[in-house]
DSSP file (Angstrom, degrees, kcal/mol; ACC not computed):
  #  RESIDUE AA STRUCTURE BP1 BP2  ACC     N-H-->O    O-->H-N    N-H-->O    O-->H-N    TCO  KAPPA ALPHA  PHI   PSI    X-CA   Y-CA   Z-CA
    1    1 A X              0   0    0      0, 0.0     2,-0.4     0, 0.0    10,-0.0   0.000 360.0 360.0 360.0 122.0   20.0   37.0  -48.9
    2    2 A X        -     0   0    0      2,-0.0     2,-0.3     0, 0.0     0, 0.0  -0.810 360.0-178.6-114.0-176.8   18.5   38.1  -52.0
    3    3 A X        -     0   0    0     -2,-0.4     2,-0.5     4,-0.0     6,-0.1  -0.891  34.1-109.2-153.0 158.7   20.3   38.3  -55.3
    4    4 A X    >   -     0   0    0     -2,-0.3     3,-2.3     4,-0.2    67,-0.2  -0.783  62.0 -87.8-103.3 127.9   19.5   39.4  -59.0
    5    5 A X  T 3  S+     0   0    0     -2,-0.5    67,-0.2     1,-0.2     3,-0.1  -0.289 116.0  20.9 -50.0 130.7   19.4   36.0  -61.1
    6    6 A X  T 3  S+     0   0    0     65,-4.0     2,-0.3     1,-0.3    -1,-0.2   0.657  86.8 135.2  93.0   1.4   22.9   35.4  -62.1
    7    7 A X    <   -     0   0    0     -3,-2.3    64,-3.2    64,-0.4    -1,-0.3  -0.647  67.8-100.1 -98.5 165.4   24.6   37.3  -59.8
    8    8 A X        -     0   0    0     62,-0.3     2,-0.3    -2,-0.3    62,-0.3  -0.402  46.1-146.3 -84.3 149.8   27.7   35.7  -58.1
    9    9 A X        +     0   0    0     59,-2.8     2,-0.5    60,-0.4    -6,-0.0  -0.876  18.7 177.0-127.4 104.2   26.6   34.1  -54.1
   10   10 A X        +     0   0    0     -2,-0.3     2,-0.6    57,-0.1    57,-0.2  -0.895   7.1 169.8-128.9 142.7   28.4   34.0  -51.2
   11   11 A X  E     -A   66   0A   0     55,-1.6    55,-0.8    -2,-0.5     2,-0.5  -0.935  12.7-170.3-135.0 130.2   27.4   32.8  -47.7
   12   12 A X  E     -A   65   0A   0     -2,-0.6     2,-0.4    53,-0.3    53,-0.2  -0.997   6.7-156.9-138.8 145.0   29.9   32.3  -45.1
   13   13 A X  E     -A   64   0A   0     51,-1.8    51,-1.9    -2,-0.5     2,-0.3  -0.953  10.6-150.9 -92.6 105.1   29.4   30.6  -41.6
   14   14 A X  E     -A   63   0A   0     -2,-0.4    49,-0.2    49,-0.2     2,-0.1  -0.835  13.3-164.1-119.2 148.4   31.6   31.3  -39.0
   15   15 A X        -     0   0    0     47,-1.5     2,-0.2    -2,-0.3     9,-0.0  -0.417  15.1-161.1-118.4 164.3   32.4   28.9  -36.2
   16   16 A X        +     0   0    0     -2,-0.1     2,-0.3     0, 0.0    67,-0.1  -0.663  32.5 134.0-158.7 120.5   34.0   28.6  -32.4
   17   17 A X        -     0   0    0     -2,-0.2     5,-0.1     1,-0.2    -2,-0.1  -0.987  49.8-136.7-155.8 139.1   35.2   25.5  -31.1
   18   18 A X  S    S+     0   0    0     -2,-0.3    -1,-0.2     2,-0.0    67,-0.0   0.814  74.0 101.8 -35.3 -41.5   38.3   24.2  -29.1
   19   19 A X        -     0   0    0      1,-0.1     3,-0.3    66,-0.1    -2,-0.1  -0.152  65.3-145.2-107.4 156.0   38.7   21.0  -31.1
   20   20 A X  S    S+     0   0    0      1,-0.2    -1,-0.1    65,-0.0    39,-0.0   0.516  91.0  46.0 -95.5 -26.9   41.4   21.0  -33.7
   21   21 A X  S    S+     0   0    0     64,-0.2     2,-0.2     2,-0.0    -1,-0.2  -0.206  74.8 171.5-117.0  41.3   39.9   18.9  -36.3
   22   22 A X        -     0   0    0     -3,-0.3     2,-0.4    -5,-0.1    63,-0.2  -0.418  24.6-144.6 -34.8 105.5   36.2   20.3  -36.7
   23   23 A X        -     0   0    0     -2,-0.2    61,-2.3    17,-0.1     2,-0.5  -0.661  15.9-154.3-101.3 160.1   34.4   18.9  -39.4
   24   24 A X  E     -DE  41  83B   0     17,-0.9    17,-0.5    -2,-0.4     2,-0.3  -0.675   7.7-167.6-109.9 142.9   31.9   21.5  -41.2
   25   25 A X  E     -D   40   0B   0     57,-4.3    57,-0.5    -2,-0.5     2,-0.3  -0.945  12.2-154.9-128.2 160.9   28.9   20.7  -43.1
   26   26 A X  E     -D   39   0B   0     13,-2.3    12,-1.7    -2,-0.3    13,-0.7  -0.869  19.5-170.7-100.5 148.7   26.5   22.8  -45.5
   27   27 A X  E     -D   37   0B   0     53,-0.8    53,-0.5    -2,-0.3     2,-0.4  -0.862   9.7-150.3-124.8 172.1   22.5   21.5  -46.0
   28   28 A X  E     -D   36   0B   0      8,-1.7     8,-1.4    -2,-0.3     2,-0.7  -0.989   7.3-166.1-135.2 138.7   20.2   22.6  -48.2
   29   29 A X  B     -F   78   0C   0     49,-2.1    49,-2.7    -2,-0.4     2,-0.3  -0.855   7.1-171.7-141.4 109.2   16.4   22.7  -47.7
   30   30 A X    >   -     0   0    0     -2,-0.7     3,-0.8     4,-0.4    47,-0.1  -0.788  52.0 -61.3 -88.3 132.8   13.9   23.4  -50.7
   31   31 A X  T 3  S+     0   0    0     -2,-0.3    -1,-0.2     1,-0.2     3,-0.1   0.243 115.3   0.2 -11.3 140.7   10.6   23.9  -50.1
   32   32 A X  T 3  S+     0   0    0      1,-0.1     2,-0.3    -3,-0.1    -1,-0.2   0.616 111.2 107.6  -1.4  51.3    8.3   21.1  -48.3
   33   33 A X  S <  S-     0   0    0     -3,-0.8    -1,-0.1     3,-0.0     2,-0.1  -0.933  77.8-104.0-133.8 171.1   11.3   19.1  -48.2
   34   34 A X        -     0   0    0     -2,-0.3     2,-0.5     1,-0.1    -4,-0.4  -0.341  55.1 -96.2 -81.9 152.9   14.2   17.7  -45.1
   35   35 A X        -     0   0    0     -6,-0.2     2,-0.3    -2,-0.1    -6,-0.2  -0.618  46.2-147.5 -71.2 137.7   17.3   19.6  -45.3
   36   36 A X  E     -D   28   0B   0     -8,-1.4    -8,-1.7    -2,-0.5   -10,-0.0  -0.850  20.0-101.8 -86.2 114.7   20.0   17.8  -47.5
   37   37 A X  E     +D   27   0B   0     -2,-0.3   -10,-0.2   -10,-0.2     3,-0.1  -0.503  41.6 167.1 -52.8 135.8   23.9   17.6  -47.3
   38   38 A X  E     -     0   0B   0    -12,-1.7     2,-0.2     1,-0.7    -1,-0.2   0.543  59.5  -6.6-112.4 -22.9   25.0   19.8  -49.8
   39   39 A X  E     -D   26   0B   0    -13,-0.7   -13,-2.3   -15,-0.1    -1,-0.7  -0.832  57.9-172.4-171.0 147.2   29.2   20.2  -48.9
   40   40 A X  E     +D   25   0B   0    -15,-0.2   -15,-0.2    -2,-0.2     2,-0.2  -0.834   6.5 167.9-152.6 142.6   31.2   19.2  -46.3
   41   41 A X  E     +D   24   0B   0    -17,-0.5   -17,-0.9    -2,-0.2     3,-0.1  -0.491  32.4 165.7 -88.4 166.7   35.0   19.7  -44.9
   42   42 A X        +     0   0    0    -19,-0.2     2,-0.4    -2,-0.2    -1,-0.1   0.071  59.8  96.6-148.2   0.9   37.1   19.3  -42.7
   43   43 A X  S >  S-     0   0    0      3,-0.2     3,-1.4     1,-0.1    14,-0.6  -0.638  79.6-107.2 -97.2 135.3   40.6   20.0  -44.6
   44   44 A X  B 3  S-b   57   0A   0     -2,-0.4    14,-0.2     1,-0.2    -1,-0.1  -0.292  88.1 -13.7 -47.8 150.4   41.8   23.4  -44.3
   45   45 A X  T 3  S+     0   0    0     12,-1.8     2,-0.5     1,-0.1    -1,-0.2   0.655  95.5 139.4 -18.9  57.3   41.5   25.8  -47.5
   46   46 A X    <   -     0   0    0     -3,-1.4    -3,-0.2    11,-0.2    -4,-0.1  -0.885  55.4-123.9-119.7 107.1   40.8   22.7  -49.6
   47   47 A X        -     0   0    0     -2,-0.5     2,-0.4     9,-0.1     9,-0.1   0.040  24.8-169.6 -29.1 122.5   38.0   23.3  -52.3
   48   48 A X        -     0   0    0      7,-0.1     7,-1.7     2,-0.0     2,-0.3  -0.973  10.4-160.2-126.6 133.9   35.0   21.0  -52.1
   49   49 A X  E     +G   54   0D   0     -2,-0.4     2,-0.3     5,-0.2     5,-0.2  -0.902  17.8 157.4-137.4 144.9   32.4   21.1  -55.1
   50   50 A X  E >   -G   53   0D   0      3,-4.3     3,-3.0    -2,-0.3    -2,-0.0  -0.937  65.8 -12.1-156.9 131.8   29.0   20.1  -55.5
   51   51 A X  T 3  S-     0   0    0     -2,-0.3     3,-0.1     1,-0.3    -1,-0.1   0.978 131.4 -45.1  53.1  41.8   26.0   20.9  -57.7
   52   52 A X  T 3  S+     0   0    0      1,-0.2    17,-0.6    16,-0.0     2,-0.4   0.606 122.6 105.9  57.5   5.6   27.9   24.1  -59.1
   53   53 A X  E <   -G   50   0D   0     -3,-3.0    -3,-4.3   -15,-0.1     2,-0.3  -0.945  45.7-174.4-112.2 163.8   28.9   25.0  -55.6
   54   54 A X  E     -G   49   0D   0     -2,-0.4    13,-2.4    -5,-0.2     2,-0.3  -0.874   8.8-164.8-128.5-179.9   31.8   25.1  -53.5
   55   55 A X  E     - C   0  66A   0     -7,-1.7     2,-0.3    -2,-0.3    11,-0.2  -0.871   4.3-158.9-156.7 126.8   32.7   25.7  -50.6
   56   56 A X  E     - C   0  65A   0      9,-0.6     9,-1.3    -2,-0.3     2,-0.7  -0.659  16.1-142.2-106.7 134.2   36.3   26.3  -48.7
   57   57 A X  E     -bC  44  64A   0    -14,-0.6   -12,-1.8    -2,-0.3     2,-0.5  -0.819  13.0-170.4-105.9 134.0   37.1   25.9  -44.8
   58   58 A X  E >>> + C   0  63A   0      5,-2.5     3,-1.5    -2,-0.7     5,-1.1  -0.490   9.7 176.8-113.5  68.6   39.0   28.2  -43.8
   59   59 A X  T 345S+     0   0    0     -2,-0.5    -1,-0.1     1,-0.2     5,-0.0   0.742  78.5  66.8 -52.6 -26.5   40.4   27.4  -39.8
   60   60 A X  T 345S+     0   0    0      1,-0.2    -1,-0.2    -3,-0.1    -2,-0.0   0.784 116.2  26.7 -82.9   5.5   42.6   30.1  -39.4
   61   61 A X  T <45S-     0   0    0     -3,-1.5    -1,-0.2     2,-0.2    -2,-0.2   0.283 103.1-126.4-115.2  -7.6   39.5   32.6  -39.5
   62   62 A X  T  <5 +     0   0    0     -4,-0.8   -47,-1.5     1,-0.3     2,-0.3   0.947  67.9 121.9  70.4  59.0   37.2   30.0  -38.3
   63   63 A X  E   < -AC  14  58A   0     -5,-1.1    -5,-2.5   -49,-0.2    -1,-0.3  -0.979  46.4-155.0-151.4 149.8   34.5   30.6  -41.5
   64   64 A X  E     -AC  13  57A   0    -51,-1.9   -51,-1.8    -2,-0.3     2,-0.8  -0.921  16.4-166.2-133.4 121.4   33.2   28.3  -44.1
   65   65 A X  E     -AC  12  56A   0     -9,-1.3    -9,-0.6   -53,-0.2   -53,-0.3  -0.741   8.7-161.4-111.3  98.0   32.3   29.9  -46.8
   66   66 A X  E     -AC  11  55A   0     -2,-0.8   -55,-1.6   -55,-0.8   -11,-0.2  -0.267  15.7-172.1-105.6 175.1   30.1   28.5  -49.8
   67   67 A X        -     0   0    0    -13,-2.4     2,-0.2   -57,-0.2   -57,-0.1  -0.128  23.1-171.3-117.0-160.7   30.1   30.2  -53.2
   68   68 A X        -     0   0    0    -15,-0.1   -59,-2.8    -2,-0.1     3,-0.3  -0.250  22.6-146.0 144.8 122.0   28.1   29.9  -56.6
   69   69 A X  S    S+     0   0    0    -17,-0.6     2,-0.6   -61,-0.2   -60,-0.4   0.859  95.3  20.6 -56.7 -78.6   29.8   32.2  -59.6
   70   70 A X  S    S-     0   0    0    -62,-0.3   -62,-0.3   -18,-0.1    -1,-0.2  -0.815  76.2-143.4-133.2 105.1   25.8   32.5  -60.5
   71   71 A X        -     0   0    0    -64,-3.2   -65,-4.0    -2,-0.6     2,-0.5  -0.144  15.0-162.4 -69.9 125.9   22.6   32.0  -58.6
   72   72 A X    >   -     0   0    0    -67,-0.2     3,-2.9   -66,-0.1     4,-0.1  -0.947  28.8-111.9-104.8 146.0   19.6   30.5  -60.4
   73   73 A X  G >  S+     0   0    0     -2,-0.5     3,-0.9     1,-0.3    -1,-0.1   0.688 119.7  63.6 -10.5 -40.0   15.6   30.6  -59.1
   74   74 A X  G 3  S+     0   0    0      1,-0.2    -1,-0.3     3,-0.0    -3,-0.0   0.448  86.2  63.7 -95.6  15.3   15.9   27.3  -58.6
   75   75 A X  G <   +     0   0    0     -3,-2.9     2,-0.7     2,-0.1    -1,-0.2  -0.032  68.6 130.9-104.1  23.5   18.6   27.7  -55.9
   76   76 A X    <   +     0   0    0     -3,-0.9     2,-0.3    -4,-0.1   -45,-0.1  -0.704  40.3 120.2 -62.6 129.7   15.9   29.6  -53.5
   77   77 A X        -     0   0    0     -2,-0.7     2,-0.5   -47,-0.1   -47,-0.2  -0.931  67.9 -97.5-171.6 167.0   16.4   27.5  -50.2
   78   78 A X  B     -F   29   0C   0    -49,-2.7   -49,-2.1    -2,-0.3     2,-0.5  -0.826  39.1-153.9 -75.3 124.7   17.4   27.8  -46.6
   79   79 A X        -     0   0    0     -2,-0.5     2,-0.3   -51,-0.2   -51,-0.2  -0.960   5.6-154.9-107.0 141.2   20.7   27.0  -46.2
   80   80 A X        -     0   0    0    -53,-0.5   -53,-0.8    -2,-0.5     2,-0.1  -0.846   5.4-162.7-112.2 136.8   22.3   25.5  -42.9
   81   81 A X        +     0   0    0     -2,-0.3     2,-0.2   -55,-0.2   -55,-0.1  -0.427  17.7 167.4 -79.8-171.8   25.9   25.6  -41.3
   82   82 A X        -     0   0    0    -57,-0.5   -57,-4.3    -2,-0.1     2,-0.2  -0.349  22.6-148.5-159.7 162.4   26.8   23.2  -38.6
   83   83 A X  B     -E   24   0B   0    -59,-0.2     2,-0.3    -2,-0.2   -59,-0.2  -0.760   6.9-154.7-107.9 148.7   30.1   22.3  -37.1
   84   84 A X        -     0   0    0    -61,-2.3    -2,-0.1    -2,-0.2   -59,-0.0  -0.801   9.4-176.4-119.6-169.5   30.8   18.8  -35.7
   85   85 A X              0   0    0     -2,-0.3   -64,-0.2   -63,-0.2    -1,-0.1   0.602 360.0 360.0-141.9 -17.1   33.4   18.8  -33.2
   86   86 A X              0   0    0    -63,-0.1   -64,-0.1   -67,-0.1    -2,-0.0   0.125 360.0 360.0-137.9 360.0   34.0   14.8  -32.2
C-alpha cells in the first residue's frame, strides 16, 4: 500500500476458520528487524489501540481490520495478519 504522508490507513485481513473463538494478531516488521506484535484480539467489534493504531475484529465478516487516522514515514513496514485457532 502506498499513501501520501498524512493520509488516513487502512489494512484489513480477512480470515476462515471453523473455531468459534479465533484469536487474531497484527506484527509489524521495520527494516533489518524480527516482526513485532503490534495488536491483537479476539473480542468481537472491540477496539484495541496501540502506538496510534487500532484495530477492530470483526467475526461476523471474518476481517480484522487495522487503522491509523494519519500515516507517518516512519510507519513504512511489512505488516502481518495471522489467526490462531486453539
Amino acid at each position: 500500500v502506498s499513501l501520501t504522508e498524512g493520509s488516513p490507513v487502512m489494512l484489513t485481513c480477512t480470515y476462515q476458520t471453523t473455531y468459534s473463538g479465533p484469536t487474531l494478531f497484527w506484527y509489524v516488521q521495520y527494516l533489518s528487524e524480527a516482526p513485532r506484535l503490534l495488536l491483537r484480539s479476539s473480542t468481537d467489534s472491540k477496539r484495541t489501540e496501540h502506538e496510534g493504531f487500532h484495530a477492530t475484529l470483526h467475526k461476523s465478516s471474518r476481517s480484522f481490520r487495522l487503522q491509523k487516522p494519519s500515516a507517518q514515514l516512519s510507519d513504512s513496514a511489512l505488516y502481518y495478519c495471522a489467526v490462531e485457532t486453539q
